[in-house]
N, CA, C and O atoms as a DFTB+ gen file, in Angstrom:
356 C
 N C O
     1  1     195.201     231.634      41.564
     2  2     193.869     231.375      42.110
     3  2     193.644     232.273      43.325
     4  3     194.200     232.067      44.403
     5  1     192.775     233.307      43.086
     6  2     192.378     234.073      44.420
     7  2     191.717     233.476      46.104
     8  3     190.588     232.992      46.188
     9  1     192.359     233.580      46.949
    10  2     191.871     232.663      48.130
    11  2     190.775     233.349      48.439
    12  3     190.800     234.513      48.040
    13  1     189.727     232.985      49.074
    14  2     188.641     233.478      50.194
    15  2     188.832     234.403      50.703
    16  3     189.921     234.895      50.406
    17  1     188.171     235.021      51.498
    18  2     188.168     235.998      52.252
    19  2     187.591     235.578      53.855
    20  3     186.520     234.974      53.822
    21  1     188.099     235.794      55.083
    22  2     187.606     235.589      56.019
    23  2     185.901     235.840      55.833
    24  3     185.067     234.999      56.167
    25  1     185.612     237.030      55.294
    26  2     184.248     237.540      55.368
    27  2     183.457     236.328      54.810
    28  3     182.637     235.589      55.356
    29  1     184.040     236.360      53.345
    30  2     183.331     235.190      52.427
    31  2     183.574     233.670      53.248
    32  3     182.456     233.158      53.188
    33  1     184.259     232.943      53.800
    34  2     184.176     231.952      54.066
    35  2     183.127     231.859      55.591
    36  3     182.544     230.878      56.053
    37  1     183.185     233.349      56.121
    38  2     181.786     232.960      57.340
    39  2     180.880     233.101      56.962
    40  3     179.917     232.678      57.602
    41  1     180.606     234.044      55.213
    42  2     179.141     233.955      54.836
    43  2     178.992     232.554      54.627
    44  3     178.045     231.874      55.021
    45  1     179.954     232.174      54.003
    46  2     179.635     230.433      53.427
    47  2     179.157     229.507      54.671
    48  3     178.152     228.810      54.530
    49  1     179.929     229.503      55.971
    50  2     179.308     228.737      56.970
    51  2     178.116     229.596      57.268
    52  3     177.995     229.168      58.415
    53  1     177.612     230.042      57.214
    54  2     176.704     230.743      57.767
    55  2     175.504     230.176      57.103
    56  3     174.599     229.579      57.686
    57  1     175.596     230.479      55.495
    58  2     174.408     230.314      54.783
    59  2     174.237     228.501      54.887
    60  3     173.140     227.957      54.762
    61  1     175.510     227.746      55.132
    62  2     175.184     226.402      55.291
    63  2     174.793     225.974      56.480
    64  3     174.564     224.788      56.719
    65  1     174.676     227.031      57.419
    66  2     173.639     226.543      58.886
    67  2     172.325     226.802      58.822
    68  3     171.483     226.035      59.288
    69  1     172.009     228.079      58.147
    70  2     170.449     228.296      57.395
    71  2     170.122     227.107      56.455
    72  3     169.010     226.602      56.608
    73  1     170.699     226.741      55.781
    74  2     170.089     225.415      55.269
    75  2     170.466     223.765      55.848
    76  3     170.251     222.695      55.277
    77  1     170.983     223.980      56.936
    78  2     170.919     222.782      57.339
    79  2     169.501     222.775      58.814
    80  3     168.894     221.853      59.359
    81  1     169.463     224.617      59.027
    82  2     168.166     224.487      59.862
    83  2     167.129     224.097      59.085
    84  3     166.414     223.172      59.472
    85  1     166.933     224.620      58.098
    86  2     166.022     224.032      57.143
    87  2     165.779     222.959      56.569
    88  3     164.676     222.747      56.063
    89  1     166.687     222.155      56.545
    90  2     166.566     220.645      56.674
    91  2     166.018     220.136      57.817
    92  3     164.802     219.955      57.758
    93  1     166.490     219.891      58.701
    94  2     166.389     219.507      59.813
    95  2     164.749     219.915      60.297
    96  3     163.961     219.049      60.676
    97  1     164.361     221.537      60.200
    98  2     163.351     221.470      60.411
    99  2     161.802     220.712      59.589
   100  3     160.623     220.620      59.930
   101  1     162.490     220.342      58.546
   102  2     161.519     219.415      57.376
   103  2     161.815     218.062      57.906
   104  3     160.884     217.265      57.784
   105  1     163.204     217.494      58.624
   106  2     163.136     215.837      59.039
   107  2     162.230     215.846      60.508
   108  3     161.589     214.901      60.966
   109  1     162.370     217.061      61.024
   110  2     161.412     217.019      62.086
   111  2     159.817     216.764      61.788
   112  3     159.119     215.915      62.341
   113  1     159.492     217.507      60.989
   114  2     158.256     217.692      60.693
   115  2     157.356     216.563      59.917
   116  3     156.178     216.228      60.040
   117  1     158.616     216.040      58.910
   118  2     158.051     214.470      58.633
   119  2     158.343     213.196      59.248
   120  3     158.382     212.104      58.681
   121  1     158.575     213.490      60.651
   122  2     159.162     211.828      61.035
   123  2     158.275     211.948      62.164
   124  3     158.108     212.994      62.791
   125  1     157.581     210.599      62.461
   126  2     156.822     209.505      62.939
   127  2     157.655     209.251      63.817
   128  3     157.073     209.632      64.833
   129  1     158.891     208.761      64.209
   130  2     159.169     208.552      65.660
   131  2     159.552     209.085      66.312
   132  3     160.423     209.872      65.941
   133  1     159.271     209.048      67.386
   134  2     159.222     210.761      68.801
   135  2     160.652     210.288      69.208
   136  3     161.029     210.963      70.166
   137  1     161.286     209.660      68.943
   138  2     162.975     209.487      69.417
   139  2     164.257     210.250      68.338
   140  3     165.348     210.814      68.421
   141  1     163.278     209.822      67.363
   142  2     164.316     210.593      66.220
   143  2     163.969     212.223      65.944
   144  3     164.838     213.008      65.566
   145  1     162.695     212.576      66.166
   146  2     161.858     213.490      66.606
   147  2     162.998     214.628      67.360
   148  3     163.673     215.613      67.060
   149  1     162.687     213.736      68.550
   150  2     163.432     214.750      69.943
   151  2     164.921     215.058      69.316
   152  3     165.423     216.149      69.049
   153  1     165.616     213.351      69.128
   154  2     167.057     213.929      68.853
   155  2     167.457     214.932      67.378
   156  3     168.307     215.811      67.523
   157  1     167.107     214.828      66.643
   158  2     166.630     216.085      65.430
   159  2     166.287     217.786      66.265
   160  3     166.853     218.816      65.900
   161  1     165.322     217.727      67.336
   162  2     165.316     219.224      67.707
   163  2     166.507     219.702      68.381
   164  3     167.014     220.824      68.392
   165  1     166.906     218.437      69.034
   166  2     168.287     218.939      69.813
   167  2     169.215     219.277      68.783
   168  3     169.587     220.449      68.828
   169  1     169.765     218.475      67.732
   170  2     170.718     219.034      66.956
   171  2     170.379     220.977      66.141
   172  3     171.179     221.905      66.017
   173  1     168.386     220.863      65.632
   174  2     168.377     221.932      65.720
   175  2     168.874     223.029      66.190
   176  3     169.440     224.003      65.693
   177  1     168.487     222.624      67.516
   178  2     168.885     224.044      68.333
   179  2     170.288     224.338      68.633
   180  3     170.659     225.438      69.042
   181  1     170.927     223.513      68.460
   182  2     172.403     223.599      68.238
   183  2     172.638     224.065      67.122
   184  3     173.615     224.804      67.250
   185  1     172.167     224.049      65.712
   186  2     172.297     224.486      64.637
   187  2     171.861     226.315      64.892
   188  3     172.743     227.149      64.688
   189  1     170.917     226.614      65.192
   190  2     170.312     227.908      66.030
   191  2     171.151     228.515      66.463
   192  3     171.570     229.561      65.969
   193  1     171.620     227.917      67.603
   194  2     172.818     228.791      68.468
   195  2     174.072     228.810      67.600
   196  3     174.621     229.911      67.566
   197  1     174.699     227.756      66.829
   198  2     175.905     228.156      66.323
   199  2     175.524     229.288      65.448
   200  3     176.106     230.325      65.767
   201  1     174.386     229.444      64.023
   202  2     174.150     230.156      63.357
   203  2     174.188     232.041      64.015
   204  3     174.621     233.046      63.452
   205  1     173.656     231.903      65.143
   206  2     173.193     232.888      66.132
   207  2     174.750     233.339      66.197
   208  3     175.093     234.317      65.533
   209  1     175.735     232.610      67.020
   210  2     177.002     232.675      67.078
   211  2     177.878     233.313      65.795
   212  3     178.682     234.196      66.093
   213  1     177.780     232.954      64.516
   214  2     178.426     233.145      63.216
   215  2     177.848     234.509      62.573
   216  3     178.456     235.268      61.819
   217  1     176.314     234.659      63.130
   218  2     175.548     235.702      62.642
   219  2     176.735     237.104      63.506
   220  3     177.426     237.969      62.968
   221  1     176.523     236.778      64.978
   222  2     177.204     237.912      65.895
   223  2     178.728     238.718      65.510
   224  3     179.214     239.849      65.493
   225  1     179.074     237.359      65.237
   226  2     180.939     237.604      64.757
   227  2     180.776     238.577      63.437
   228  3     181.322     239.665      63.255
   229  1     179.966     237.949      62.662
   230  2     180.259     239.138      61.423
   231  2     179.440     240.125      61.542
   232  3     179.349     240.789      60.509
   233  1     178.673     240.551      62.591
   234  2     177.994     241.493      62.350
   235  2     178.611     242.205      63.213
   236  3     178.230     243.350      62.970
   237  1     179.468     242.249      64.238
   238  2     180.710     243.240      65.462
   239  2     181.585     243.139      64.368
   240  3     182.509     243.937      64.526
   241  1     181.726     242.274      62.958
   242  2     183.030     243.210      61.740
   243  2     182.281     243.473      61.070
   244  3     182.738     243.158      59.971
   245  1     181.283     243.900      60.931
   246  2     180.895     244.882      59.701
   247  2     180.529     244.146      58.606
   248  3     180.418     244.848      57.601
   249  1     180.209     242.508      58.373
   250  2     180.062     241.983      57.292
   251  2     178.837     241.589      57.201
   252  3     178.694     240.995      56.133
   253  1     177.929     241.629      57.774
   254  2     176.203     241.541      58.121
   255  2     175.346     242.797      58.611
   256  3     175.214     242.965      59.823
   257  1     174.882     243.499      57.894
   258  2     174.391     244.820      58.585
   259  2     172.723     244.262      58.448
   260  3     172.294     243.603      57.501
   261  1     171.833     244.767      59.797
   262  2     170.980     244.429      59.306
   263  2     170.027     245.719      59.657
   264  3     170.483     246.258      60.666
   265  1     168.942     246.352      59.206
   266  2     167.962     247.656      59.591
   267  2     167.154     247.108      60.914
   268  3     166.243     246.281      60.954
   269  1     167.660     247.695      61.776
   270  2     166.665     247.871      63.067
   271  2     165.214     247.894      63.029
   272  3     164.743     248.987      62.718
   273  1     164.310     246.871      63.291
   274  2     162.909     247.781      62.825
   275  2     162.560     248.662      64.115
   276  3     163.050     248.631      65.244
   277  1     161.590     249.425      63.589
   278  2     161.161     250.662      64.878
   279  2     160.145     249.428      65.397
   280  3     159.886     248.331      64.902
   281  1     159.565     250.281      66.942
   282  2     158.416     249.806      67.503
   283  2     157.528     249.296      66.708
   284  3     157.261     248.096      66.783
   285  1     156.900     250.139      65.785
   286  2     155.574     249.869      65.187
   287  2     155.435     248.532      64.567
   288  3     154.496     247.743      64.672
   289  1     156.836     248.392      63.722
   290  2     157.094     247.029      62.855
   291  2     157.299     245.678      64.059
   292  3     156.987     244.566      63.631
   293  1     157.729     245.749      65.298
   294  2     158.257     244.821      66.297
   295  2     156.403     244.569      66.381
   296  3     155.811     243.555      66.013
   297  1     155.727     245.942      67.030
   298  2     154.442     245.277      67.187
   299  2     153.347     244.816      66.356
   300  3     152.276     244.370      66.766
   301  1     153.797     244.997      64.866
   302  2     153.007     244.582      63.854
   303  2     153.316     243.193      63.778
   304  3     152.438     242.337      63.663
   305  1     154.900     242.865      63.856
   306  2     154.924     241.353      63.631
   307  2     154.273     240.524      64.798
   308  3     153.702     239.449      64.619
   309  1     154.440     241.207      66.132
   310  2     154.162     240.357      67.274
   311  2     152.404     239.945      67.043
   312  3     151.878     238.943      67.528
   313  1     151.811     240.815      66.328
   314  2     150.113     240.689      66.278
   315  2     149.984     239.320      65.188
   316  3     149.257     238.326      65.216
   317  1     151.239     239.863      64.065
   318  2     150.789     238.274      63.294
   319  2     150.654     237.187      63.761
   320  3     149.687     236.425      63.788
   321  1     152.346     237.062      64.403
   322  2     152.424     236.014      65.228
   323  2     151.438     235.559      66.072
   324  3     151.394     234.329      66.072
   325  1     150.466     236.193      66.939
   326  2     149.755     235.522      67.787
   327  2     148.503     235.084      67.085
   328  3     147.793     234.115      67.353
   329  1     148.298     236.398      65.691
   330  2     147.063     235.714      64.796
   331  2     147.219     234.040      64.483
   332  3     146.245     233.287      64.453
   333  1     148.414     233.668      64.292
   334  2     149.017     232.474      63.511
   335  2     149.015     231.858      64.776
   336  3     148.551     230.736      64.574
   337  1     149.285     231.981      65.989
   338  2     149.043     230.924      67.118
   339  2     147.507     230.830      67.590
   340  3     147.013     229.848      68.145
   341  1     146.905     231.911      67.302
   342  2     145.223     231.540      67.493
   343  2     144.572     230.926      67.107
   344  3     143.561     230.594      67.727
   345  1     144.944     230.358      65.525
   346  2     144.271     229.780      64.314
   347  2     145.166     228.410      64.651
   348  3     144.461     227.410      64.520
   349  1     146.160     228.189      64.942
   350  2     146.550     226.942      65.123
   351  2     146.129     226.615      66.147
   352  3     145.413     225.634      65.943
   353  1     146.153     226.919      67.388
   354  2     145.173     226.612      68.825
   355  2     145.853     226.220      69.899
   356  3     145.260     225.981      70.951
């Protein structure tokens, strides 16, 4: 039986912090009480930073490469973004 690979077992935690942000950000979004609310964003953002953390490690070894965007693309997204905060208000 072939074992894992360091690489492969941080993609594996990795891709299971992307979907546990994604959970989490759907129990946020459907729950009604501002206690379970709050404590849900906190675990978020802990989910955030570790992911952030797991993202860094494999990307200083070479196992996450990602394309730099130039200026133009940084300020194309930044215009969406604020389109999408204008319309929400």
């Amino acid at each position: 039986m072939a074992e894992l690979t360091d690489k492969e077992i941080m993609a594996s935690i990795l891709n299971e912090r992307k979907l546990a942000a994604s959970s989490l950000t759907n129990l946020i979004l459907e729950s009604s009480n501002p206690t379970l609310r709050n404590d849900v964003k906190s675990i978020l953002t802990r989910t955030f930073d570790e992911q952030k953390h797991i993202f860094d490690i494999m990307s200083q070894k070479g196992w996450y490469s990602v394309q730099n965007a130039n200026q133009q693309e940084i300020s194309q997204a930044q215009q969406k973004v604020k389109g999408i905060e204008s319309q929400i208000g």
